[in-house]
C-alpha positions as CSV (number, residue, x, y, z in Angstrom):
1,X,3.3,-5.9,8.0
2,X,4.9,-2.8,9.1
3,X,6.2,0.0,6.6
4,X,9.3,2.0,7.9
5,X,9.0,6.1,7.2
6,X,11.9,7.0,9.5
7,X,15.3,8.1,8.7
8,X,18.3,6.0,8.3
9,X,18.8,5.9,11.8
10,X,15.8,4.7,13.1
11,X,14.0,7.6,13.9
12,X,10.1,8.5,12.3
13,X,11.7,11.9,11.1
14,X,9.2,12.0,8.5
15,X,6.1,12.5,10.2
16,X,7.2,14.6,13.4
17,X,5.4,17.8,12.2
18,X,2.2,16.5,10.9
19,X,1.0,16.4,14.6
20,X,-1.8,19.2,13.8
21,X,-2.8,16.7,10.7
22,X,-3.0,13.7,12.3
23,X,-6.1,13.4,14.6
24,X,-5.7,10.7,17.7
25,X,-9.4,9.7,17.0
26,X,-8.9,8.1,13.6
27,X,-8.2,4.5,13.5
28,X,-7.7,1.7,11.2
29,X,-10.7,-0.6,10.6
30,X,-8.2,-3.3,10.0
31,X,-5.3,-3.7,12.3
32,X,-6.3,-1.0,14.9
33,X,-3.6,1.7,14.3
34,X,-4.2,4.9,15.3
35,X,-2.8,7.9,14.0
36,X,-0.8,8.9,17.1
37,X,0.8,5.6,16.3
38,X,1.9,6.7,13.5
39,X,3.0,10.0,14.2
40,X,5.3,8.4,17.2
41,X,6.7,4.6,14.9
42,X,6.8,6.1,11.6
43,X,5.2,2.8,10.1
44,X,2.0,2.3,8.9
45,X,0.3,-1.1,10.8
46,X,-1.5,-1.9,7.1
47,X,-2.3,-1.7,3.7
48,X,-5.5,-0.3,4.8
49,X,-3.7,2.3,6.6
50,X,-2.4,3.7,3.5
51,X,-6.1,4.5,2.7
52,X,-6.8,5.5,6.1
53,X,-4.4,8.2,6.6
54,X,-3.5,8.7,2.4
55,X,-4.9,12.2,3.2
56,X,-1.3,12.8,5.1
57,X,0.6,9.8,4.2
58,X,0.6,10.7,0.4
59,X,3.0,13.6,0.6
60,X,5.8,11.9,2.5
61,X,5.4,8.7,0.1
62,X,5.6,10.6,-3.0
63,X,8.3,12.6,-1.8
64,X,10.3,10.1,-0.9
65,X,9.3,7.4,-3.6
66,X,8.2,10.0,-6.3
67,X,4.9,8.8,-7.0
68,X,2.0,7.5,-4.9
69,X,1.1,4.9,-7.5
70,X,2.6,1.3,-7.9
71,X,4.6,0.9,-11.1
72,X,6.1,-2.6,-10.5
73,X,5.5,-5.7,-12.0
74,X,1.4,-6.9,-12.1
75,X,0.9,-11.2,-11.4
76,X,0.3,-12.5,-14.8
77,X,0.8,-10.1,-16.5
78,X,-2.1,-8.5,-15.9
79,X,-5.3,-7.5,-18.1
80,X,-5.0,-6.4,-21.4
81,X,-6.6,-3.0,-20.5
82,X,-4.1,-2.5,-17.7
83,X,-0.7,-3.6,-20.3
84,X,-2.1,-0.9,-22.8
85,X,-2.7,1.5,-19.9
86,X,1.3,1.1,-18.9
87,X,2.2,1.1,-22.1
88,X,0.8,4.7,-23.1
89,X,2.5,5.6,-19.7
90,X,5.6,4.6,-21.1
91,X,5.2,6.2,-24.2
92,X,4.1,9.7,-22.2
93,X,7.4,9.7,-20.4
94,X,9.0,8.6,-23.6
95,X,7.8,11.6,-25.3
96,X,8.4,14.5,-22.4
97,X,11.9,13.5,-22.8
98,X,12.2,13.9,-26.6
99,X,10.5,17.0,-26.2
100,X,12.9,18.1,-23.5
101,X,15.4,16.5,-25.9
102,X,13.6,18.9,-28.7
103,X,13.7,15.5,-30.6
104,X,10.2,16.9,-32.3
105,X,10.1,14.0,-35.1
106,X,10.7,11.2,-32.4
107,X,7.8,13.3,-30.7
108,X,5.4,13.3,-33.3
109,X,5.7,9.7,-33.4
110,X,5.1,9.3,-30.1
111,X,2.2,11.7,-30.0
112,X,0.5,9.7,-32.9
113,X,1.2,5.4,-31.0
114,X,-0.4,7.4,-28.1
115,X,-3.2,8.4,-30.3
116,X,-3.6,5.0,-31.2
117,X,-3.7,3.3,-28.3
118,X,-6.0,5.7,-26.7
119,X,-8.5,5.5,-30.0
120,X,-8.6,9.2,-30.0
């Protein structure tokens, strides 16, 4: 599975000046891509590669992406631990924006399901 970091036409634009980051001798225990694979394609050969190289892949993903972490749908559901745990992320974004909003009582409410959830 290749992952595609280059601009819209075609090019890896995104990772032309990480050249002093990237060094030629790492490699991927999985597929066997190496960095200077990378740097030249602009796709990552792996999922393992994303752990590999995270160290310089990380900026460019959460640039592009805004965030480095996964926040789409789990199989199943997932655990109860990890619902609760999206849910208080919810409610965190919930509440910066009725802050920004200076919606203090819809805040406050917030504040306090967040408190619950976490048992604090």
């Amino acid at each position: 599975m290749y992952i595609n970091f280059g601009n819209q036409y075609g090019s890896p634009s995104v990772l032309w000046y990480t050249e002093q980051k990237l060094s030629d001798g790492i490699t991927c225990p999985l597929c066997g891509a190496t960095a200077n694979t990378i740097k030249k394609t602009g796709k990552a050969g792996c999922a393992k590669c994303y752990e590999v190289f995270a160290s310089v892949l990380d900026p460019y993903i959460k640039r592009i992406h805004g965030s480095v972490t996964h926040n789409g749908r789990i199989p199943g559901g997932g655990t109860p631990e990890q619902k609760q745990e999206r849910e208080i992320s919810q409610l965190r974004q919930q509440l910066k924006s009725a802050v920004e909003a200076e919606d203090y009582l819809k805040a406050a409410e917030l504040r306090d399901r967040i408190r619950e959830l976490e048992g604090k």
